[in-house]
N, C-alpha and C positions, 0 to 999 in steps of 0.2 A: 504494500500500500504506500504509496505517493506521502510525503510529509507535507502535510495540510495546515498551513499557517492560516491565523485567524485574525481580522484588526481585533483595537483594541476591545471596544465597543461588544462583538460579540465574544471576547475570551471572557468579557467581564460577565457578559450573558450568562454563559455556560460555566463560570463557575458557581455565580449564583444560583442556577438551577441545580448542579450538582450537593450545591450547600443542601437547598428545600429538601432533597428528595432524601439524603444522608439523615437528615434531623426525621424526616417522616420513617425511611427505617429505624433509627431508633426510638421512635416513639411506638411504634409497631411492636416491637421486640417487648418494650417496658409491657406496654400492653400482652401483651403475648405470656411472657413470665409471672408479671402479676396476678393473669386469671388463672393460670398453672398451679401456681403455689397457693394463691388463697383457696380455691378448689378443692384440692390435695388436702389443704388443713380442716377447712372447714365441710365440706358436702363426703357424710360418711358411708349415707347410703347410696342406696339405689335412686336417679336422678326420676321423679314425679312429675307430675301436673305441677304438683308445691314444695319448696323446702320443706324439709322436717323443721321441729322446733329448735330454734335456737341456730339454725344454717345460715337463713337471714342474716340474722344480726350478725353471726360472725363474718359471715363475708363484708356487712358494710363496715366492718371495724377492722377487717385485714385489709381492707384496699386503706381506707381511712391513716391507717398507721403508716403504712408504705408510702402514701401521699408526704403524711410530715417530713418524715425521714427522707423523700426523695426532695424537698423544699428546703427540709434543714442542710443539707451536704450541699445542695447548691448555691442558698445565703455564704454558708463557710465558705465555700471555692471561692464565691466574689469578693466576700469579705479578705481574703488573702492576697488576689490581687493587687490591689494596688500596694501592698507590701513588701512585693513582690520586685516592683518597676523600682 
């Protein structure tokens, strides 16, 4: 394949779009893991019409927890930056 040079304009394109779609895989993933694990913890039985009792609520208090935690590590990360410079 031919080396295909790009003006500026469209390299800047295309890394930007490279950027959206990188953050949408890992919010895919985040997503993807998180229903894996809370699932896994919380749904013990056989999956119904309804949770059993008490599935509910654990699942909105395992996503819930994972929310913090994934908000608290990234407050820190920014918070370090400018530290950092």
């Amino acid at each position: 394949m031919d080396n295909v040079k790009f003006d500026e304009a469209t390299q800047k394109e295309l890394t930007t779009f490279l950027e959206r779609e990188q953050a949408q895989a890992r919010i895919n993933s985040t997503v993807h893991n998180l229903t894996s694990m809370c699932w896994d913890k919380c749904v013990t039985g056989t999956p119904g019409s309804r949770f059993a009792r008490g599935e509910e609520s654990c699942l909105l208090n395992c996503v819930d927890r994972f929310m913090d935690t994934s908000l608290f590590i990234i407050k820190t990360i920014e918070a370090q930056r400018p530290q950092q410079s």
